[in-house]
C-alpha positions in Angstrom: 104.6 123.1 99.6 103.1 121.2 102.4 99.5 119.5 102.2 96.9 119.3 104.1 95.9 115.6 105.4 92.9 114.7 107.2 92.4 111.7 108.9 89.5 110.1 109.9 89.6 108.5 112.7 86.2 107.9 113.8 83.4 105.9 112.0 81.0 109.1 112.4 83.6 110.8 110.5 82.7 108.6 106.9 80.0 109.4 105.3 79.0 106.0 103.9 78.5 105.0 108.0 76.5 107.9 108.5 74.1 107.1 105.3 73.9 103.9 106.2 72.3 104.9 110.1 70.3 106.8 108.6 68.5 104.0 106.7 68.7 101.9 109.6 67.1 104.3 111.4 64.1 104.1 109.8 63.6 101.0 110.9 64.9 101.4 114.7 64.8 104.8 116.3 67.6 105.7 118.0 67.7 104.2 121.6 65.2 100.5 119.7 67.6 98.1 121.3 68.0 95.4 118.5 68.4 92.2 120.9 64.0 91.3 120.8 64.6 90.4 117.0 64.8 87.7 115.8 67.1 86.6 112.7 64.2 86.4 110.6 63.0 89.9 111.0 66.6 91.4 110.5 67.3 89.5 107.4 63.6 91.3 106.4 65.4 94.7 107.6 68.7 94.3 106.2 67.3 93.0 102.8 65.0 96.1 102.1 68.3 98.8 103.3 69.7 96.1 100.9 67.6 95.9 97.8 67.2 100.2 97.8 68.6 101.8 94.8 71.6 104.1 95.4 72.9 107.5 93.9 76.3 106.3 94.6 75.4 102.9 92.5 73.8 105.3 89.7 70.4 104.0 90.9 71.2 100.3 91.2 70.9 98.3 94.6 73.9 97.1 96.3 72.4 93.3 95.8 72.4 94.2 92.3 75.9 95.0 92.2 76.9 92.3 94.4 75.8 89.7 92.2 77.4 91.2 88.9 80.6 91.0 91.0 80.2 87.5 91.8 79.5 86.9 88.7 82.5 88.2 87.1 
């Protein structure tokens, strides 16, 4: 019996990329060029995408998570 595989071989293909544009894009509409900020302002940015709760977490934020597994 053979199986099907697919492959993904493209970073639009993963759906954790694409979730992840979106929230960026609510920051930076497509075509924003990111090279005016300063380091500052997108540690602000990646901090709030950062502190959001997640479905996938079951409503815990990825810092959240990040800390219980440094802490383990």
């Amino acid at each position: 019996m053979q199986q099907k595989r697919h492959v993904r071989h493209s970073s639009h293909e993963r759906g954790s990329n694409e979730n992840f544009n979106g929230l960026l894009r609510e920051f930076f509409p497509k075509g924003k060029s990111l090279n005016p900020l300063t380091d500052e302002e997108l540690a602000q940015y990646l901090s709030a995408i950062n502190e959001r709760p997640r479905r996938l977490h079951q409503y815990k934020t990825s810092k959240f998570l990040f800390g219980l597994a440094q802490t383990a």
